[in-house]
C-alpha positions in Angstrom: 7.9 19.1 -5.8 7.5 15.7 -4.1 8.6 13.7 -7.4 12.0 15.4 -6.8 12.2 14.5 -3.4 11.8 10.4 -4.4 14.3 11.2 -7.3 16.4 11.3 -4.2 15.8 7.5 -3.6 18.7 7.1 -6.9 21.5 7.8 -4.3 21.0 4.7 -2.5 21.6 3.3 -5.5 24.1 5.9 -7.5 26.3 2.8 -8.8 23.4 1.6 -11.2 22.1 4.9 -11.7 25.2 6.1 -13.3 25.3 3.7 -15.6 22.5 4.8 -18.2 24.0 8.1 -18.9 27.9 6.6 -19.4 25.8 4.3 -22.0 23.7 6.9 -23.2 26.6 8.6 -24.4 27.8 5.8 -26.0 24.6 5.3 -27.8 24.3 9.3 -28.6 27.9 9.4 -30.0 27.4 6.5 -32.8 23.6 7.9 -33.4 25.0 11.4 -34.7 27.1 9.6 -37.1 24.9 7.7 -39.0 22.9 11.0 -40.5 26.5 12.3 -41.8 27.6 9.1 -43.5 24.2 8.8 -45.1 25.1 12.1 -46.5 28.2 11.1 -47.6 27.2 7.8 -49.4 25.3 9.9 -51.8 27.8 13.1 -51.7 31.0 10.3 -52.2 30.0 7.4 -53.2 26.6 7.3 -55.1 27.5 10.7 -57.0 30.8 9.9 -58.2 29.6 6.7 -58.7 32.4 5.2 -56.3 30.8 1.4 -55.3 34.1 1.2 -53.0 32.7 4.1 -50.9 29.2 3.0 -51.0 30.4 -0.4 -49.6 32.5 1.2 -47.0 30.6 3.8 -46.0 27.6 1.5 -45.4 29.2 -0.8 -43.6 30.5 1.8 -41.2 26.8 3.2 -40.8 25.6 -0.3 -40.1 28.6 -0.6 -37.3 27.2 2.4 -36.0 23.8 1.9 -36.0 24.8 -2.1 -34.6 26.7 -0.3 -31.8 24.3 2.5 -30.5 21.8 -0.2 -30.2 24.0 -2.3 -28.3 24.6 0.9 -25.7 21.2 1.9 -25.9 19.7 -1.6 -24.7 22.6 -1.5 -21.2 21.5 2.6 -21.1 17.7 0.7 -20.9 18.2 -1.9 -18.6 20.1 -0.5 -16.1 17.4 2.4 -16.0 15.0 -0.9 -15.0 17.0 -1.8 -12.8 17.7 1.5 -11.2 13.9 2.6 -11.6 12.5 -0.8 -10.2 15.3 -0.6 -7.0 13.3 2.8 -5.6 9.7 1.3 -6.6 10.6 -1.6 -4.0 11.7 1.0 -1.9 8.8 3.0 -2.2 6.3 -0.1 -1.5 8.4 -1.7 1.4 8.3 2.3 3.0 4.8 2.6 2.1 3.4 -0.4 3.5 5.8 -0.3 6.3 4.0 2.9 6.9 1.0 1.8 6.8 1.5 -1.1 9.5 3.0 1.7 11.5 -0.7 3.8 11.7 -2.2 3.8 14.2 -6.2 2.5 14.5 -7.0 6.1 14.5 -5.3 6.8 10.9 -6.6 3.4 9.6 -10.4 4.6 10.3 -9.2 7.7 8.2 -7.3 6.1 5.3 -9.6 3.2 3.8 -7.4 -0.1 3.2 -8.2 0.4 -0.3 -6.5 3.6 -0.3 -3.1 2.4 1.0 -3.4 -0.6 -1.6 -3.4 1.7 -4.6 -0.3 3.7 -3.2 1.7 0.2 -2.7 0.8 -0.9 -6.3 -0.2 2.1 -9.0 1.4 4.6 -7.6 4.5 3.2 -7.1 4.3 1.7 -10.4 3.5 5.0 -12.2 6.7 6.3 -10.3 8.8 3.4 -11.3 8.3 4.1 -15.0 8.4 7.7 -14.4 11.9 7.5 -13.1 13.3 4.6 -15.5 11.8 7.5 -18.1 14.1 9.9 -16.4 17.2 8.4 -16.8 16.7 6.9 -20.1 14.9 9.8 -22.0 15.4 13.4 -19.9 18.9 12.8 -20.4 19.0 11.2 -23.5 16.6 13.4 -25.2 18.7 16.6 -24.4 21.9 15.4 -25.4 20.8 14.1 -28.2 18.9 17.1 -29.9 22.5 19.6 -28.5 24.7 17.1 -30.9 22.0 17.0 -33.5 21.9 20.8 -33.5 25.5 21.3 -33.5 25.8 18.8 -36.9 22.8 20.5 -38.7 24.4 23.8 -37.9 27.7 23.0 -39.1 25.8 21.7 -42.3 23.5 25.0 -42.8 23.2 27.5 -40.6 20.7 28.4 -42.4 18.6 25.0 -42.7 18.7 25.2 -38.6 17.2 28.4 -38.5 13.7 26.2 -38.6 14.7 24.8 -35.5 14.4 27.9 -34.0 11.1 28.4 -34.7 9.9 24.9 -34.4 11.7 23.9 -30.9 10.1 27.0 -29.0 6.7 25.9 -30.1 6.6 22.7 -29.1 8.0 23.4 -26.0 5.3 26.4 -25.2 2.5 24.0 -25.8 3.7 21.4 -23.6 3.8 23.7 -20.9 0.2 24.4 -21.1 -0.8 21.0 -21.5 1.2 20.4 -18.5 -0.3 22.9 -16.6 -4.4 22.1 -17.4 -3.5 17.9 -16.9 -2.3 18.4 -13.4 -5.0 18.1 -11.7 -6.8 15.8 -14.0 -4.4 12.8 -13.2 -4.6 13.5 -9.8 -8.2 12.9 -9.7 -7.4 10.0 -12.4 -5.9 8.5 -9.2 -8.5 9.5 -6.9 -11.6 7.2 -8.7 -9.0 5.0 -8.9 -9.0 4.4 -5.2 -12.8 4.4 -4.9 -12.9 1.5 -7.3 -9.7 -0.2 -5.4 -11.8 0.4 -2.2 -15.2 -0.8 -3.3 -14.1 -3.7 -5.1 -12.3 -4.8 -2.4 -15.4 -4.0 0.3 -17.6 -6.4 -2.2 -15.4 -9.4 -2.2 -14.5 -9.6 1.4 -18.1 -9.5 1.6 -19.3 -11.9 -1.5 -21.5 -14.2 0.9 -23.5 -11.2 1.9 -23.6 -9.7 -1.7 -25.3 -13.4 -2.6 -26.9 -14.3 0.2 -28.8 -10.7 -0.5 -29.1 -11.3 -3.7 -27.4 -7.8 -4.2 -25.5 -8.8 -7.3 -26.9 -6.4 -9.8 -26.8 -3.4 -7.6 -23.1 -4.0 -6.7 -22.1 -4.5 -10.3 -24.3 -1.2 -11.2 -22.8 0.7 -8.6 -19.1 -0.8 -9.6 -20.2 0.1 -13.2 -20.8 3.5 -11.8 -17.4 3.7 -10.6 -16.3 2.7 -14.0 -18.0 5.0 -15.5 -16.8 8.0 -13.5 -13.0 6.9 -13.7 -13.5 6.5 -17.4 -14.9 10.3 -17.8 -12.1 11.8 -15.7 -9.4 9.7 -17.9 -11.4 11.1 -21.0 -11.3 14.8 -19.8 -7.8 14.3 -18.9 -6.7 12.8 -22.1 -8.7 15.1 -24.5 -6.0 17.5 -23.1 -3.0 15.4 -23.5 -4.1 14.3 -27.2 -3.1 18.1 -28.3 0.9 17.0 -28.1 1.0 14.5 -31.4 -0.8 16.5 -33.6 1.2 19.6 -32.9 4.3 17.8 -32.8 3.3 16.0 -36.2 2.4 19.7 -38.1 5.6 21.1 -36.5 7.3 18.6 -37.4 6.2 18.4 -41.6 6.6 21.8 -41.7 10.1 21.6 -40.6 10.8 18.8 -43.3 8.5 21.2 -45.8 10.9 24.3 -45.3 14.3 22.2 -45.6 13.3 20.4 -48.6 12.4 23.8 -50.0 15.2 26.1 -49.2 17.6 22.8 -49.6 16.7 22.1 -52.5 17.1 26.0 -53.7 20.7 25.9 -52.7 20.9 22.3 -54.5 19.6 23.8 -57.5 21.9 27.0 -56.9 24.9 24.5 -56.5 25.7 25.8 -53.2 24.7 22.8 -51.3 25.4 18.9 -51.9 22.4 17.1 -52.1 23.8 14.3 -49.7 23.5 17.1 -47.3 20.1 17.7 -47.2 19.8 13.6 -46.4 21.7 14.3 -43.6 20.1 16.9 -42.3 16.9 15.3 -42.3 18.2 12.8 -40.5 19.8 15.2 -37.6 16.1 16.3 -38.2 14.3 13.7 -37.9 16.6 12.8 -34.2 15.7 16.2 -33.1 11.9 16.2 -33.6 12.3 12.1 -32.5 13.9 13.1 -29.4 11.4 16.6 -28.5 8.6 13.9 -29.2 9.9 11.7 -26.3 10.7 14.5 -23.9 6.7 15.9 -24.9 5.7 12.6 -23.5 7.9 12.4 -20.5 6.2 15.7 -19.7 3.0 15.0 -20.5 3.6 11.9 -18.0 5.2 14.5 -15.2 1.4 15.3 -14.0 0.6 11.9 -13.5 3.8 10.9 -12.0 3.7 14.2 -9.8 0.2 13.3 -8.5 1.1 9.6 -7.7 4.6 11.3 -5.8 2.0 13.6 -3.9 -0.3 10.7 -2.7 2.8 8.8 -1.2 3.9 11.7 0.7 0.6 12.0 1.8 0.8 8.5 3.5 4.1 9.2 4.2 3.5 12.4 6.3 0.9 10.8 8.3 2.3 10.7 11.8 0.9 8.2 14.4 -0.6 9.6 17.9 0.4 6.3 19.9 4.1 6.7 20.3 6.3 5.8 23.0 7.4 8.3 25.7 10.5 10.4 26.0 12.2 7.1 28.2 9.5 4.5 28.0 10.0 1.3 30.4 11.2 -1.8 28.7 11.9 -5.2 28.9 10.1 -5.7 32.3 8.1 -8.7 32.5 4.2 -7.3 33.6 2.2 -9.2 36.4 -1.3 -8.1 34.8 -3.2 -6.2 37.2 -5.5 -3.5 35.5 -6.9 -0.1 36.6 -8.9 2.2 35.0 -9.2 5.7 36.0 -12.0 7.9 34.9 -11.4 7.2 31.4 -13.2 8.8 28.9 -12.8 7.9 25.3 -14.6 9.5 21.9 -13.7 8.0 18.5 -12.1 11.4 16.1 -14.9 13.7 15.3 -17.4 11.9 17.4 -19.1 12.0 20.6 -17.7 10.1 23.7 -18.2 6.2 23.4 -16.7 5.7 27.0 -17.7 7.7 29.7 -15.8 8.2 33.3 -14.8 4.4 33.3 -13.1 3.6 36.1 -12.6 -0.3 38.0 -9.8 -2.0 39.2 -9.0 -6.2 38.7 -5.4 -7.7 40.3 -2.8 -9.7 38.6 -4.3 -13.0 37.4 -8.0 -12.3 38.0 -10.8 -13.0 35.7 -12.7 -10.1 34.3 -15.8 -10.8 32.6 -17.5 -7.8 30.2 -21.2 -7.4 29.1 -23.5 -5.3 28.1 -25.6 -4.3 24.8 -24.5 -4.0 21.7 -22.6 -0.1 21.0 -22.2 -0.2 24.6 -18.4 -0.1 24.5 -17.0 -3.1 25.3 -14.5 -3.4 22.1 -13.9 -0.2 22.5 -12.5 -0.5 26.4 -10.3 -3.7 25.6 -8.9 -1.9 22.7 -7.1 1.1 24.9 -5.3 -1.9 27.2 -2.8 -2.3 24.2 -2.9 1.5 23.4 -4.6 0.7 19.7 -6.0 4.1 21.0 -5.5 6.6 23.5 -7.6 8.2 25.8 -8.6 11.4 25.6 -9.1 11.5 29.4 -8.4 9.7 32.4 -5.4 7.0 32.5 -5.3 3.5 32.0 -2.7 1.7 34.7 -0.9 -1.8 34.2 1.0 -2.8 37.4 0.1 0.5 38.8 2.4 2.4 35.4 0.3 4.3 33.2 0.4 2.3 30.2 1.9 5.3 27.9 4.8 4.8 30.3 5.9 1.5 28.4 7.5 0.4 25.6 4.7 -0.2 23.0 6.5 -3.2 22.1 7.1 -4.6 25.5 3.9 -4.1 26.4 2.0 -5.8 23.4 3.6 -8.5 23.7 2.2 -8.8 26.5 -1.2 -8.4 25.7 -3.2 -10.9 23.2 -6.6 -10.4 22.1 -8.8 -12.9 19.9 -11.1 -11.1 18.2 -14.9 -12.2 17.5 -14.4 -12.4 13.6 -11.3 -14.7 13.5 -8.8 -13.3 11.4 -6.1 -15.7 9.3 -3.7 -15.7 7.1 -2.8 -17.6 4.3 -0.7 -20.6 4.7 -0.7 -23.6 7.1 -2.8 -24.2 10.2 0.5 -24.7 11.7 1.5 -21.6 10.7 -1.2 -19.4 11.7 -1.3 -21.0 15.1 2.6 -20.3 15.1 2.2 -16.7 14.1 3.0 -14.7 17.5 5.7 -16.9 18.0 7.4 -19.1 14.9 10.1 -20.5 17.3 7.1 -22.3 18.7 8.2 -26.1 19.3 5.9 -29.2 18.1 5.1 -30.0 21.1 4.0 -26.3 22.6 1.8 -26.1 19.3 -0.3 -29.2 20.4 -0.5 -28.0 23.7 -1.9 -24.6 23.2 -4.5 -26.1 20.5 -5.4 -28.7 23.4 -6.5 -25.8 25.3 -8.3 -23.9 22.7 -10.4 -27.1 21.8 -9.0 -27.0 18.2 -6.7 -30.0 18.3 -9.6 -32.6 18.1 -10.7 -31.2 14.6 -6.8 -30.0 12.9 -6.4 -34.2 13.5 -9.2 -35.2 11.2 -7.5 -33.1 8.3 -5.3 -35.4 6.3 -2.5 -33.1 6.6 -2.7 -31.8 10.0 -1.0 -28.9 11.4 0.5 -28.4 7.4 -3.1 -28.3 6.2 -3.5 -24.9 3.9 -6.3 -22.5 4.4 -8.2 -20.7 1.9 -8.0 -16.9 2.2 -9.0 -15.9 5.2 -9.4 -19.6 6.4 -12.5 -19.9 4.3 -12.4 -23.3 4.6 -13.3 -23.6 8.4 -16.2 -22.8 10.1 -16.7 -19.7 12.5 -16.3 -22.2 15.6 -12.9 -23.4 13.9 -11.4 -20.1 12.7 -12.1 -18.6 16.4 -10.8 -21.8 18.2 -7.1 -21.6 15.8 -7.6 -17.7 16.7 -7.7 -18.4 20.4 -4.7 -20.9 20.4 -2.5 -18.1 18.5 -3.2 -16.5 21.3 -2.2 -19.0 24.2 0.6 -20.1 22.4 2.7 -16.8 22.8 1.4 -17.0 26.6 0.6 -13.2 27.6 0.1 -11.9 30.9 -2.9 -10.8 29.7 -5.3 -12.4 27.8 -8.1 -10.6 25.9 -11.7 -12.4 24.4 -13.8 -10.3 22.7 -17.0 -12.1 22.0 -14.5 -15.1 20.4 -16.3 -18.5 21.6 -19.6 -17.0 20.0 -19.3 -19.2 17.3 -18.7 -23.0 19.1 -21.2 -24.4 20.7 -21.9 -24.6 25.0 -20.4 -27.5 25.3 -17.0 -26.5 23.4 -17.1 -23.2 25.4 -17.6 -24.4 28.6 -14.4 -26.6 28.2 -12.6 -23.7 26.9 -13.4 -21.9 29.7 -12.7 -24.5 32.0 -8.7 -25.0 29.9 -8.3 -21.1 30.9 -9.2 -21.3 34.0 -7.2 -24.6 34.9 -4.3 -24.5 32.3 -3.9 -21.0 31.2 -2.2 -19.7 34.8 -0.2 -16.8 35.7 -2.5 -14.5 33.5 -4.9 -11.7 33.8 -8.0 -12.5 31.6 -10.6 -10.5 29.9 -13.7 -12.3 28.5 -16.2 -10.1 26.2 -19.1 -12.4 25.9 -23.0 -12.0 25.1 -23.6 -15.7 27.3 -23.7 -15.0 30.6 -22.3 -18.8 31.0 -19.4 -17.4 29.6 -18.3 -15.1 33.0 -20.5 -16.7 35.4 -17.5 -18.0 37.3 -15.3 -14.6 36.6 -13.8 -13.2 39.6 -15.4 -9.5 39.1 -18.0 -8.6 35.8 -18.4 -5.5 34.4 -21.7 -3.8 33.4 -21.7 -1.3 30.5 -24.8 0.5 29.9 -24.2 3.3 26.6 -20.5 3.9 27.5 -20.9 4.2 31.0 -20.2 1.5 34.0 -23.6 0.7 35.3 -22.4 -2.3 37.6 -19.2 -4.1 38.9 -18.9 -6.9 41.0 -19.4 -10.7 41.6 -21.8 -13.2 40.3 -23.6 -13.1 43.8 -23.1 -9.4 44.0 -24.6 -8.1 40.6 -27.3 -10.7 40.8 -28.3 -8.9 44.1 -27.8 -5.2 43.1 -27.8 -5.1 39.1 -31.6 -5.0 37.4 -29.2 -5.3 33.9 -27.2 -8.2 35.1 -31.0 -9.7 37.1 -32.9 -9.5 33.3 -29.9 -10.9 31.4 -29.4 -13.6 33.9 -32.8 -14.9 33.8 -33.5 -14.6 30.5 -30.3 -17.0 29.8 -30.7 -19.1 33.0 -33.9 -19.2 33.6 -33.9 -19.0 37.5 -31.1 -21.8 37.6 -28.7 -21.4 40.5 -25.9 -22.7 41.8 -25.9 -25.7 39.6 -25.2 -24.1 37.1 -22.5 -21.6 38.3 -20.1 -24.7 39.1 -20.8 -26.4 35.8 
């Protein structure tokens, strides 16, 4: 069972964990003496009529009962403590795990997924296991000492036990058992709602902009609904335990008042006795009660272990090699040979690609939308592998390298900008937060972003909303791009990311990489063809496939594609407008 498995998580941590059952014991010991000197305050002192005894014996019960709550609050914090030392475990291993997937395993496992492993499930582990070592032990030791007194006060009396223990415990297991897989699918519409909530407020402008609001809070309601019905099933079952532990429990107090209170009558028992064994009672059925819920908690607790291990056991396909190459400094040229790529389950989306570009050229990328361009910049850093062919950096295939060494030698900026909370400065810094003051102006220089972070009253320490909501497209992609120059790669990726500035912005941008940004191989992605006019080779993808590959000059001579797109842009313009 994977819950045992993270039970094993406790040895990192043995010198905390130990302490709940040395203060457990402590607690236990002083609990099994109060039920015996209640008996005896009636038996000694109230009977005989002895206010001495009553006095003494009560304060002695009220020591007891001030000391076992004294060792039952350590026995419950250190099981927090304990229990709340794996959970941080489990989340740092889980979402380490998750930054360890590969693109392929994130297309699989929705974010929204992986978000309800870091929080719920965790969380419904972390109480499971402070449960553990608080109550599984507690409970146990507890009803064995409570036995042991009540049968050294009646044997007799504790045959009731023996039918009332066996019971409880029988229909526990066969709530246990139908529960199971409720829970787990508990958890399951838990992730749909995790996921689709999360879908809907990344996308809020869309949702209002459509006016969509109804339908996405009918279709959350839905979720809702569903989520609420498998809880419901799954606790129509659990409801079973406290009204069988409640008549088990009366009929246990039922039969030792009775048969007590015979021998009372008879003389042949002290009625102080029966107090006291109502009290062991009432530990014993207190103490199966607690270990009914534990149990009743195991399914849930099991299912939420199940899911981690789950993520856990996903294993990435981008690895590194047996020896890969490392620290070695790449020059940038790029070669692709017959590569062939197909998303899982899914026909090819690149087919036979194959070019070549040397150390420090300019490669420019277009072609219609679906055509593959993301796609083929996204095997350069190995976010995927190919399935055929071989991709070649310096003339090494690139699963030959370190992953590390060689992306961080790569940088791409992405068409949809993507920040992070905190400062402007911070962001930029992000690749490299060693980054001097002077380096961080430099790099936004290039990417045309300084001229607007200086209008902000705070500058560089101005703070973004999420996900830099308070920029514009042009801004988010110019701070995107000078993240990227900043950490100064040998080569330097744009997919689509000046689609947002205008002409004028991107034509000095363009004119910064070609002038500043030295020493580096660059890829530009674009849908202008202003953007790669002045590239040393373009690429032409056509559905997956290269369809042209050349210069300016030479595709404008030999490529219909690249002939339509240019004069539909250009309009017939000529060199002009190639040296602007």
């Amino acid at each position: 069972m994977k819950l045992l498995k993270i039970m094993g998580y406790l040895r990192r941590y043995w010198y905390v964990a130990i302490l709940p059952p040395i203060f457990m014991l402590g607690e236990i010991f002083f609990l099994l003496l109060i039920p015996k000197t209640s008996g005896n305050i009636i038996d000694i002192g109230i009977t005989h009529k002895n206010l001495n005894q009553v006095i003494t014996m009560s304060l002695m019960m009220l020591l007891y009962t001030t000391l076992s709550v004294i060792f039952g609050y350590l026995s419950q914090y250190f099981s927090n403590v304990a229990s709340n030392q794996v959970a941080n475990d489990l989340r740092i291993e889980t979402f380490t795990k998750s930054l360890n997937m590969s693109f392929t395993n994130l297309d699989e496992f929705q974010i929204g997924k992986v978000i309800t492993r870091v929080t719920s499930d965790t969380n419904i582990i972390r109480m499971m296991i402070r449960n553990i070592l608080r109550t599984f032990l507690r409970a146990p030791i507890l009803i064995f000492g409570a036995i042991f007194m009540v049968i050294s006060l009646s044997p007799k009396l504790a045959f009731t036990l023996l039918v009332a223990i066996p019971i409880i415990f029988v229909a526990n297991y066969i709530i246990i058992k139908k529960s199971f897989p409720k829970f787990r699918l508990v958890q399951e519409k838990l992730e749909n709602i995790n996921t689709f909530t999360q879908e809907n407020l990344e996308n809020i402008r869309v949702v209002k902009a459509f006016n969509r609001k109804e339908y996405v809070i009918d279709k959350f309601d839905d979720y809702i609904n569903e989520l609420q019905d498998t809880t419901i099933k799954a606790n129509i079952i659990t409801s079973f335990n406290s009204p069988i532990f409640m008549l088990v429990t009366n009929f246990c107090i039922v039969a030792v008042i009775y048969l007590g209170g015979l021998d009372v009558i008879a003389q042949q028992y002290e009625a102080g006795n029966i107090i006291a064994f109502l009290g062991y009672l009432s530990q014993i059925m207190t103490a199966l009660n607690l270990i009914g819920h534990l149990i009743l908690e195991l399914p849930r607790a099991g299912a939420s272990a199940n899911r981690l291990y789950e993520l856990f056991g996903v294993e990435s396909e981008i690895k590194n090699c047996a020896n890969p190459i490392k620290d070695v400094e790449i020059k940038g040229k790029i070669e692709f040979r017959n590569v062939t790529f197909a998303y899982k389950g899914q026909e090819p989306v690149l087919k036979d690609i194959s070019f070549k570009i040397e150390a420090g050229e300019v490669l420019g990328i277009l072609g219609t939308t679906g055509s593959g361009k993301t796609t083929l910049i996204n095997l350069i850093p190995r976010f995927y592998d190919v399935n055929e062919g071989e991709i070649l950096i310096d003339n090494i295939n690139i699963k030959d390298y370190d992953l590390y060494t060689l992306r961080s030698q790569i940088s791409t900026v992405m068409q949809k900008a993507l920040l992070f909370a905190g400062t402007i400065g911070d962001n930029i810094k992000f690749g490299k937060m060693s980054a001097s003051e002077e380096e961080v102006t430099k790099a936004s220089k290039a990417a045309q972003a300084y001229e607007f972070i200086s209008t902000f009253t705070d500058g560089y320490d101005t703070i973004l909303g999420e996900r830099g909501i308070n920029l514009s497209g042009g801004q988010k992609q110019r701070l995107s791009l000078a993240r990227s120059i900043l950490v100064k790669p040998k080569i330097l990726i744009l997919d689509d990311s000046t689609s947002a500035v205008d002409m004028a912005t991107e034509q000095k941008i363009l004119k910064a990489l070609r002038e500043e940004i030295t020493d580096c191989t660059k890829i530009i992605i674009a849908q202008r063809i202003r953007s790669v006019i002045n590239a040393d080779k373009i690429l032409i993808l056509e559905d997956g496939r290269v369809t042209g590959f050349g210069t300016h000059d030479e595709l404008l001579q030999t490529n219909t594609f690249y002939q339509i797109i240019y004069y539909q842009q250009m309009g017939g313009s000529t060199d002009d407008e190639k040296a602007g």
